[in-house]
C-alpha positions as CSV (number, residue, x, y, z in Angstrom):
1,X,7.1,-11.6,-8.7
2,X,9.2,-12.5,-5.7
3,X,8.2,-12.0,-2.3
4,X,7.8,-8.5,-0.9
5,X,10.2,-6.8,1.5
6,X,7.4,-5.9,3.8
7,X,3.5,-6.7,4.7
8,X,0.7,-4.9,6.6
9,X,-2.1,-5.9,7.2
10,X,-4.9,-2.9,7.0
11,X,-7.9,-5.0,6.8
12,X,-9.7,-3.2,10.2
13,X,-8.4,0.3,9.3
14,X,-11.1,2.8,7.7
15,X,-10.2,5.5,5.5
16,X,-8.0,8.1,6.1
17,X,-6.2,5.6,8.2
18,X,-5.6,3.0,5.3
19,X,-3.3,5.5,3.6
20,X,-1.7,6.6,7.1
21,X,-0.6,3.3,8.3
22,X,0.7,2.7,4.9
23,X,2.8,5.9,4.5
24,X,4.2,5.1,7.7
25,X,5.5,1.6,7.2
26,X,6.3,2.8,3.7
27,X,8.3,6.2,5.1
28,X,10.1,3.1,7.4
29,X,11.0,1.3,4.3
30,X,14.8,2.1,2.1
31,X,14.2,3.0,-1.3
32,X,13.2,0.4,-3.6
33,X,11.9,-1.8,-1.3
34,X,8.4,-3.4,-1.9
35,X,5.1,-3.8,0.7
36,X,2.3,-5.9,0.7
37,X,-0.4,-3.7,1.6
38,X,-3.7,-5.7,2.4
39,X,-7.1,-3.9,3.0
40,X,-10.7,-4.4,3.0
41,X,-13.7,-2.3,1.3
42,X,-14.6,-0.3,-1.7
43,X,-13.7,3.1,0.0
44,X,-9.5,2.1,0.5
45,X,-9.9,0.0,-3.2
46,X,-10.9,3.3,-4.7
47,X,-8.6,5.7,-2.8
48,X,-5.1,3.9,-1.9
49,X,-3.8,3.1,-5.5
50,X,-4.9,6.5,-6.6
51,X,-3.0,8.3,-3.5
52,X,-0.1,5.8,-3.7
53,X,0.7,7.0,-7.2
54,X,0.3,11.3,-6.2
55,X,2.7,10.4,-3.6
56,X,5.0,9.1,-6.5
57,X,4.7,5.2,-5.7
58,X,5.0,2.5,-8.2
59,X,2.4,0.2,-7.9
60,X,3.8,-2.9,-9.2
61,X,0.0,-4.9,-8.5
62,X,-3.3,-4.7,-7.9
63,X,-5.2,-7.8,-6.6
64,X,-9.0,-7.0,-5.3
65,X,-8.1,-6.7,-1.8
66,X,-4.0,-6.1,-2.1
67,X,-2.0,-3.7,-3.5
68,X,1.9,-4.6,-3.9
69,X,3.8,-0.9,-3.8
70,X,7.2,-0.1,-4.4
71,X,9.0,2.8,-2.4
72,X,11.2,5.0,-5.0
């Protein structure tokens, strides 16, 4: 996969703030571009990809602690 478009790092964010820093760089971000989201903990690996994809985000990878996401 090439490189992403854009990378945050959420790795000292708890949850609900995860998924808020990431819909804000994502909402920042022109359609199709892709983010490297990095995080830390079961709570965000549980919760992020699942809320990603109700939001109607393609997640393009998973890795145990990174989630590449692409904004429609």
């Amino acid at each position: 996969m090439k490189a992403p478009d854009h990378c945050l790092d959420i790795t000292r964010e708890t949850c609900p703030m995860t998924f808020v820093r990431a819909r804000l760089q994502l909402d920042r971000m022109a359609s199709g571009e892709v983010l490297e989201l990095r995080f830390a903990g079961e709570e965000p690996r549980r919760n992020l990809p699942r809320t990603l994809r109700e939001q109607g985000y393609e997640l393009l990878e998973e890795g145990e602690d990174v989630l590449w996401v692409r904004k429609p």
